[in-house]
C-alpha positions as CSV (number, residue, x, y, z in Angstrom):
1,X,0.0,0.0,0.0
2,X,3.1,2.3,0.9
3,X,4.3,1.6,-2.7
4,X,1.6,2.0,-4.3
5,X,0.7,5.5,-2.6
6,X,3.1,7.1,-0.1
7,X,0.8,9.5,1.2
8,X,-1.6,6.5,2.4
9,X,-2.8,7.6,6.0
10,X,-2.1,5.8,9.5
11,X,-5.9,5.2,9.7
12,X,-6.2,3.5,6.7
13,X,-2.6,1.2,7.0
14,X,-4.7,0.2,10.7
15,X,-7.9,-0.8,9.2
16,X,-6.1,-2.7,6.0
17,X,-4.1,-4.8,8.9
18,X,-7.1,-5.2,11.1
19,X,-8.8,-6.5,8.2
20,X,-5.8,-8.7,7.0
21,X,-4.7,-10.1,10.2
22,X,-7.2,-10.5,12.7
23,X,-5.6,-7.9,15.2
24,X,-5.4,-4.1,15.4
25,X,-1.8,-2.7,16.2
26,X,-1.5,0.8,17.9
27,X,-1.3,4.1,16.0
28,X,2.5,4.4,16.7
29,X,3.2,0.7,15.8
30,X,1.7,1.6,12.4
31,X,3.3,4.6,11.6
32,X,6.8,3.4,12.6
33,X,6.1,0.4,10.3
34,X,5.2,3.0,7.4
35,X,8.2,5.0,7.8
36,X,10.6,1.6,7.5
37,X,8.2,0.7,4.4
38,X,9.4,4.1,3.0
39,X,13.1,3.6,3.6
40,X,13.0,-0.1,2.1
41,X,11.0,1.4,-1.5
42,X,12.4,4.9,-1.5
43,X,15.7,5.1,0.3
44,X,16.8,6.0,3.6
45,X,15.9,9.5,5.1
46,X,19.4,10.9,6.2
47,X,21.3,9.1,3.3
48,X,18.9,11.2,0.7
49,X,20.0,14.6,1.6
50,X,23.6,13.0,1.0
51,X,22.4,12.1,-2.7
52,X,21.3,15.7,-3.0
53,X,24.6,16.9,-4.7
54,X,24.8,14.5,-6.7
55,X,21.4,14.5,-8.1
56,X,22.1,18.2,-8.8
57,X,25.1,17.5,-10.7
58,X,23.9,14.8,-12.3
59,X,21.0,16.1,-14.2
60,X,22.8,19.9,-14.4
61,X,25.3,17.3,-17.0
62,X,22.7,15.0,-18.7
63,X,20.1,17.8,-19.1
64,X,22.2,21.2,-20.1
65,X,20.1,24.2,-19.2
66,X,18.9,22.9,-16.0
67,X,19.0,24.9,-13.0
68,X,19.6,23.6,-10.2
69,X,20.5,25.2,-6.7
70,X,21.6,24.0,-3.8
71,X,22.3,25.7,-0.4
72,X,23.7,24.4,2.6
73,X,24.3,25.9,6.3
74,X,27.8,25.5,8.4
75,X,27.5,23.1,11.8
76,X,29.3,23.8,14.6
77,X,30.5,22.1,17.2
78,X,31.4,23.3,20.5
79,X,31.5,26.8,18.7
80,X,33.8,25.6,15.9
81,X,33.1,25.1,12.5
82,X,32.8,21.8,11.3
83,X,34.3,22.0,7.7
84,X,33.5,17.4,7.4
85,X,29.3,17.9,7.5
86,X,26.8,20.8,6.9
87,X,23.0,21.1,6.9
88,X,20.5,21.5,4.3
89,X,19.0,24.8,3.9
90,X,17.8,25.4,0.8
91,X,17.1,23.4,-2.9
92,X,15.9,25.3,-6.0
93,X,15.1,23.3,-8.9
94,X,13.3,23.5,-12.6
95,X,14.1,21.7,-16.0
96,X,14.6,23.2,-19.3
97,X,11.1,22.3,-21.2
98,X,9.6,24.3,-17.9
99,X,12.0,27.3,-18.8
100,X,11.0,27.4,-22.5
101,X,7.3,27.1,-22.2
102,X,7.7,29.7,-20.1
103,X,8.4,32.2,-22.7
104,X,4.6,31.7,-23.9
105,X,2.8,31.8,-21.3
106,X,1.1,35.0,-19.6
107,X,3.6,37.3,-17.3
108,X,1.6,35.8,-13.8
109,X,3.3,33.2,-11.8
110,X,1.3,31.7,-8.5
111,X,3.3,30.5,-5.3
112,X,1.5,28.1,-2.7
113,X,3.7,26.3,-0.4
114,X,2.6,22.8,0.8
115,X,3.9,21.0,4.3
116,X,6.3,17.7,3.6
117,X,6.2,14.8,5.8
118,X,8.2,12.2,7.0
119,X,11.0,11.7,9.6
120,X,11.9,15.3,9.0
121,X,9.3,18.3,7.9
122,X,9.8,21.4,5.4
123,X,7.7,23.3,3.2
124,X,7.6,22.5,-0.6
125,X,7.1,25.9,-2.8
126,X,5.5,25.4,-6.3
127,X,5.6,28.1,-8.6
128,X,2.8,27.8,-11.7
129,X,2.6,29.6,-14.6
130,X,-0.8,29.2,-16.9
131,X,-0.8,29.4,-21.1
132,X,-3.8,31.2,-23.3
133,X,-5.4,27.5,-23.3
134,X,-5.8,27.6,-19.7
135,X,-2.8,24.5,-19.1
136,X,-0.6,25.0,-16.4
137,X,2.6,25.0,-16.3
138,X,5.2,24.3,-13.4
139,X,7.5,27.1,-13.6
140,X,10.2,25.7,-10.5
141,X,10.3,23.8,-7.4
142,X,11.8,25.2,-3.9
143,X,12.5,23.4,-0.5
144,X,12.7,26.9,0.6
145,X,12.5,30.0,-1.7
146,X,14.0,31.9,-4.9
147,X,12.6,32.2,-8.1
148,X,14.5,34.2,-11.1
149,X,12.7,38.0,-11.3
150,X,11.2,38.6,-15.0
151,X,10.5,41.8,-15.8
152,X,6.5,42.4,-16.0
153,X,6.1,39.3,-13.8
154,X,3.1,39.7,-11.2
155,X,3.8,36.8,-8.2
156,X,-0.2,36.5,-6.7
157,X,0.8,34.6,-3.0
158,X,-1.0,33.5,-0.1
159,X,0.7,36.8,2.1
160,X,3.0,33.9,3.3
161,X,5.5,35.8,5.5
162,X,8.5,33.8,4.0
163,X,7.6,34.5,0.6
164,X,6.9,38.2,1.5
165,X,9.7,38.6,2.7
166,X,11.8,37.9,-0.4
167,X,9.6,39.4,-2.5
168,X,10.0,42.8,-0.6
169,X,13.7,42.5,-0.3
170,X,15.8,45.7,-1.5
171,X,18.6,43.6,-3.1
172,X,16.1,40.1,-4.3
173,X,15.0,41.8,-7.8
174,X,11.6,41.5,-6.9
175,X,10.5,45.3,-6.4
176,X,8.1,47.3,-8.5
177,X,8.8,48.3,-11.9
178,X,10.6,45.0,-12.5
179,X,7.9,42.8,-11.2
180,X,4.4,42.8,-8.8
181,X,3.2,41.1,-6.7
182,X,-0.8,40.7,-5.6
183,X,-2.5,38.8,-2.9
184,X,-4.8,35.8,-2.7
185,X,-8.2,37.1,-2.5
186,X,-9.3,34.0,-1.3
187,X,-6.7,33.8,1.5
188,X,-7.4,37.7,2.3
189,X,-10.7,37.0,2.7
190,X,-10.0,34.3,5.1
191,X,-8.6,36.5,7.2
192,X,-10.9,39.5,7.2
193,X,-13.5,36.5,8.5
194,X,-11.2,36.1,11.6
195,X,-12.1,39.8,12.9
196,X,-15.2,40.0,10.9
197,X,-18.0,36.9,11.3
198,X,-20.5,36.5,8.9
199,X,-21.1,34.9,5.3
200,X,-22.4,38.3,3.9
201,X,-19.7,40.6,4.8
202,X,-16.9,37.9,3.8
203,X,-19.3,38.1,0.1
204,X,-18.8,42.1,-0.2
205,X,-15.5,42.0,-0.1
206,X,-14.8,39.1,-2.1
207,X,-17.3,40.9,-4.6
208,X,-15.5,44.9,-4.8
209,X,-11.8,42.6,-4.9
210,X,-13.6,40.8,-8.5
211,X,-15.1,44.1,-9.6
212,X,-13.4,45.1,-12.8
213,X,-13.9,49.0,-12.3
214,X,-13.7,51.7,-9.9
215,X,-17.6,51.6,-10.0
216,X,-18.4,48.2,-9.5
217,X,-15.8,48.1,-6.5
218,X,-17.2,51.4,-5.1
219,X,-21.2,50.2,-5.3
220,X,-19.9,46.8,-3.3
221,X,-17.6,48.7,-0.9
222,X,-20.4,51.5,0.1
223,X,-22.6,48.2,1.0
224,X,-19.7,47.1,3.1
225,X,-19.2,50.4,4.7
226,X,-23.1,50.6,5.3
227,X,-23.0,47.4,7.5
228,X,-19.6,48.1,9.6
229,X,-17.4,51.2,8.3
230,X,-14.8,49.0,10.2
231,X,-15.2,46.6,7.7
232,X,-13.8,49.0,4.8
233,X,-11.1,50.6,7.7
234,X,-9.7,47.1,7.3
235,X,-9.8,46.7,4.0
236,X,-8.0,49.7,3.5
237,X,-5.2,49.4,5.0
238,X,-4.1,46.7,2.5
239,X,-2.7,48.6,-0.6
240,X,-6.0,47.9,-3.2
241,X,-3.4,46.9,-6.5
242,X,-2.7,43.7,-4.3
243,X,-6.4,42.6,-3.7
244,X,-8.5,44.4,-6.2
245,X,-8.9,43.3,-9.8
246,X,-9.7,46.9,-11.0
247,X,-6.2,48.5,-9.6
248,X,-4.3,45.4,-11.0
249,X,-3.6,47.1,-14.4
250,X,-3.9,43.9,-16.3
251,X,-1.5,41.9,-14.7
252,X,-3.9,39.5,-13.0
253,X,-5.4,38.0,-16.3
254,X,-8.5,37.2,-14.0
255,X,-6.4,35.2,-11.8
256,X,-7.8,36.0,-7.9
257,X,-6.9,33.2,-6.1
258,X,-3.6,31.1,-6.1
259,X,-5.8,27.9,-7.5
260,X,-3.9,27.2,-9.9
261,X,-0.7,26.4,-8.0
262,X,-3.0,24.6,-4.9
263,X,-4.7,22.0,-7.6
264,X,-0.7,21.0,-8.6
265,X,-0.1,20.6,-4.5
266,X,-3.0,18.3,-4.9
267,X,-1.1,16.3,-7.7
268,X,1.9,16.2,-5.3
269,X,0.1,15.4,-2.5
270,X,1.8,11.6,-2.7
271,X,5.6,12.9,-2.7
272,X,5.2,15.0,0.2
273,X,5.8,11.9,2.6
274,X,9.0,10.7,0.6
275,X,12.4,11.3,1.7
276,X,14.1,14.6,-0.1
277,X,16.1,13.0,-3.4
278,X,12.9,11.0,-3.8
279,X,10.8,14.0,-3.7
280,X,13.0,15.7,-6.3
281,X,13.3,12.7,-8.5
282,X,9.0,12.3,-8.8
283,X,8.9,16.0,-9.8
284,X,11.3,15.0,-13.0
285,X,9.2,11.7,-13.6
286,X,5.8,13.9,-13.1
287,X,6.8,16.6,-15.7
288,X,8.2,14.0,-17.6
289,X,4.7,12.3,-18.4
290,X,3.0,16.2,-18.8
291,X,5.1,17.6,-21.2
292,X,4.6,14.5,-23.2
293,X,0.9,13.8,-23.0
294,X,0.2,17.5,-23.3
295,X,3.0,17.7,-26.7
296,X,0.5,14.9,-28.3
297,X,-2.4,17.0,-27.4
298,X,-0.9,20.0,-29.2
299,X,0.1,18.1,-32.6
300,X,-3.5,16.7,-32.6
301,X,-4.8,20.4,-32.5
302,X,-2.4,21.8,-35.3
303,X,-2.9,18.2,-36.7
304,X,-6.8,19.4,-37.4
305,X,-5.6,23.1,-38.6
306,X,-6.7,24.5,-35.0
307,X,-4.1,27.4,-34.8
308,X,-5.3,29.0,-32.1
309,X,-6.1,28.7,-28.4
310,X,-9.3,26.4,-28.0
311,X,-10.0,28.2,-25.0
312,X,-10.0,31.9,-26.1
313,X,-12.2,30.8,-29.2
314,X,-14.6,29.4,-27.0
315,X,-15.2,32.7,-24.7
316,X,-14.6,34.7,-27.9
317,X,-17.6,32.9,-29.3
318,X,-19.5,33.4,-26.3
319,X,-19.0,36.9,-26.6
320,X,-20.2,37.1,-30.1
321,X,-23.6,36.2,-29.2
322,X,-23.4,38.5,-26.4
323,X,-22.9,41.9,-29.0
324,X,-25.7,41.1,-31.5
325,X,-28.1,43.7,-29.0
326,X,-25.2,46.6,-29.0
327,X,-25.9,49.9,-31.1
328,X,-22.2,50.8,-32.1
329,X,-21.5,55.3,-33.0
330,X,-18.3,55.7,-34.2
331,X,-16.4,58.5,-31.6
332,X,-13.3,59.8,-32.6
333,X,-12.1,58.2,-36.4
334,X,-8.0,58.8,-35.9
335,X,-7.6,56.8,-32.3
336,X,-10.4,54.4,-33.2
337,X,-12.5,54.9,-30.5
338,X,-16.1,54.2,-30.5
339,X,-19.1,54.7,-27.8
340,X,-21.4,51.2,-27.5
341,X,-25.2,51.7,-26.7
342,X,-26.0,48.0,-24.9
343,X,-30.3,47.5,-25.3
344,X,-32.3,44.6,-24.4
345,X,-33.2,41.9,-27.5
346,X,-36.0,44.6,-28.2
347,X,-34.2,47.6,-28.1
348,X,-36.9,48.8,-26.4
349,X,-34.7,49.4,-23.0
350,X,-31.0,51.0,-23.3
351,X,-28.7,49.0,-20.0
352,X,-25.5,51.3,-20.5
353,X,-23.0,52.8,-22.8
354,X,-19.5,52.0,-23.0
355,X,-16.5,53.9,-25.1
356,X,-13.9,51.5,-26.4
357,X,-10.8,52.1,-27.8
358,X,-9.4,49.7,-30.5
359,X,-5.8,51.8,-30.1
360,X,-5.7,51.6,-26.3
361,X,-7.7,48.3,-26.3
362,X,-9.5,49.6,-23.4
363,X,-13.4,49.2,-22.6
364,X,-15.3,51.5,-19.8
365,X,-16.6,47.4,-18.3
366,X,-13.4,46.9,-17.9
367,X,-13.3,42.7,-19.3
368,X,-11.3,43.9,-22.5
369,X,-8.2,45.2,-20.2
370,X,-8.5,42.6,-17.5
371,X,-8.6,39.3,-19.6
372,X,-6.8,40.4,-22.2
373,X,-9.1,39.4,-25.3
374,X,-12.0,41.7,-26.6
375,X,-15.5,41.8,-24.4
376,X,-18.6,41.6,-26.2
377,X,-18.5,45.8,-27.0
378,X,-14.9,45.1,-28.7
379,X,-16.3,42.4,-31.1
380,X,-19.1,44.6,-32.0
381,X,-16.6,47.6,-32.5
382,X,-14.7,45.5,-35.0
383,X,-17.6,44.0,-36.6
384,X,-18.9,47.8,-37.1
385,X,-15.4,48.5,-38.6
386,X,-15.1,45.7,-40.7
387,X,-18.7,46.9,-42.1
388,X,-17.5,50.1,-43.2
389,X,-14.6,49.5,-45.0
């Protein structure tokens, strides 16, 4: 059972030998069992942070362009330093197929840090990256910290204090206008709850952090301030362009939460309880067996002259039936700017007008410059254009 899943509980291992054997060992029993399991299939605990350096030397030379780093702390004894032994402190680690497919991919990366277990603990740091189909991508793997700064990059965390911490370092790369950084709305929100009880207020401010414009988060923050102007005194003393999608300036591409990293945790879930070269070694294997199956899925798409990405067709689409009740004026001719009258199917009722700018690629709701592909008042813009030439 061990083999086949590493992560398999105490409870579960009890049961299975209860129900095998006739006789129900205790809880300790068990788990000391499991963890000599481990060491017979996966290696011996201590020994695998000696296979560390090689395993980073080894793949550095069969696999050029791999990064890996690994950092160690002096011991002392009896105040001296011992020059024969040293401690782990730190790995960093990523492969080169994660490197290039980061070049096409959208400037965001997601950080969520998941607890390993076994004879000795850690945190493992995943770093995820998502392309225009909406795949994910590991970016890199930390027992620790340090990801290279790109510039553009926006880092959306979980306002852990370790990653803070490098993030808002003077000398780590990480500072505004070279990257961002934005918060975990979902995570924030889990916090406001601690001071704040109560589904309803929690639902405001998850609501004005979505909103897409000043005017949307305004109408959802007065509600707020109407039920407790504590509420919005809280609230405020976080800077708004790490919670709030309308202050983001893009950089989010929708992205709120830090999902996307959390649902590869999930995938991990089974290596946290090996020992540390083991760990290391199912990442390759794991990434391995993605880049693969997802490289087939690509050549079948081109394969059926699909050159573009299934999943912005699809809401493109979506949009398109969207704009057929949208009266479009034409605004100002030389910036390509236009003013969108949105009516009901009868035109009987007008429910807004927005002014979009093809130039700019800007729209007063806000969608076009968030997402990053054109709302419904965009495609009728260019459908108006393409009319008139």
């Amino acid at each position: 059972m061990v083999r086949a899943d590493a992560s398999v509980s105490i409870k579960v291992l009890l049961n299975a030998t209860a129900s095998h054997y006739g006789f129900r060992p205790t809880y300790r029993r068990v788990w000391m069992a499991k963890q000599k399991a481990v060491v017979l299939i996966y290696g011996d605990w201590d020994e695998s942070y000696n296979e560390l350096p090689r395993w980073v030397l080894g793949v550095q030379v069969t696999m050029p362009g791999s990064i890996a780093v690994l950092r160690t702390s002096p011991v002392r004894v009896g105040g001296q330093l011992d020059k024969t032994q040293a401690y782990f402190h730190r790995l960093l680690w990523t492969f080169p197929p994660c490197i290039e497919a980061f070049r096409h991919c959208k400037l965001l990366v997601s950080i969520d840090g998941t607890h390993i277990y076994g004879k000795y603990g850690g945190t493992l740091l995943v770093a995820i990256a998502q392309d225009g189909n909406s795949n994910i991508l590991p970016v890199a793997f930390a027992l620790v910290e340090n990801v290279t700064p790109q510039p553009g990059l926006l880092v959306i965390f979980d306002r852990h204090n370790g990653i803070k911490a490098a993030l808002e370092a003077s000398d780590g790369g990480w500072l505004p206008p070279i990257t961002y950084r934005a918060f975990c709305i979902r995570h924030v929100a889990a916090n406001f709850a601690l001071t704040f009880k109560g589904k309803d207020a929690r639902r405001l401010l998850v609501n004005a952090a979505y909103a897409k414009t000043e005017v949307e988060f305004d109408y959802w923050f007065d509600i707020l301030r109407s039920e407790d102007p504590a509420m919005c005194d809280w609230a405020n003393q976080i800077e708004y362009s790490l919670w709030t999608h309308y202050c983001d300036e893009g950089r989010r591409f929708g992205h709120m939460t830090t999902n996307i990293s959390e649902c590869v945790n999930s995938i991990l879930k089974g290596v946290r309880n090996l020992p540390v070269c083991s760990l290391v070694k199912a990442t390759y294997g794991w990434l391995a067996e993605l880049f693969v199956r997802k490289g087939r899925e690509a050549e079948a798409q081109l394969g059926t002259g699909q050159q573009f990405s299934q999943h912005l067709v699809k809401c493109i689409e979506a949009n398109l039936k969207t704009a057929r009740c949208f009266t479009v004026t034409l605004y100002d001719r030389d910036n390509s700017e236009y003013t969108v009258a949105e009516t009901t199917p009868t035109g009987s009722f007008s429910l807004g007008t927005y002014r979009v700018s093809l130039g700019s690629q800007t729209c007063d709701c806000g969608y076009f410059q968030a997402l990053h592909f054109p709302c419904p008042h965009t495609l009728a813009c260019c459908a108006y254009w393409c009319t008139k030439l």
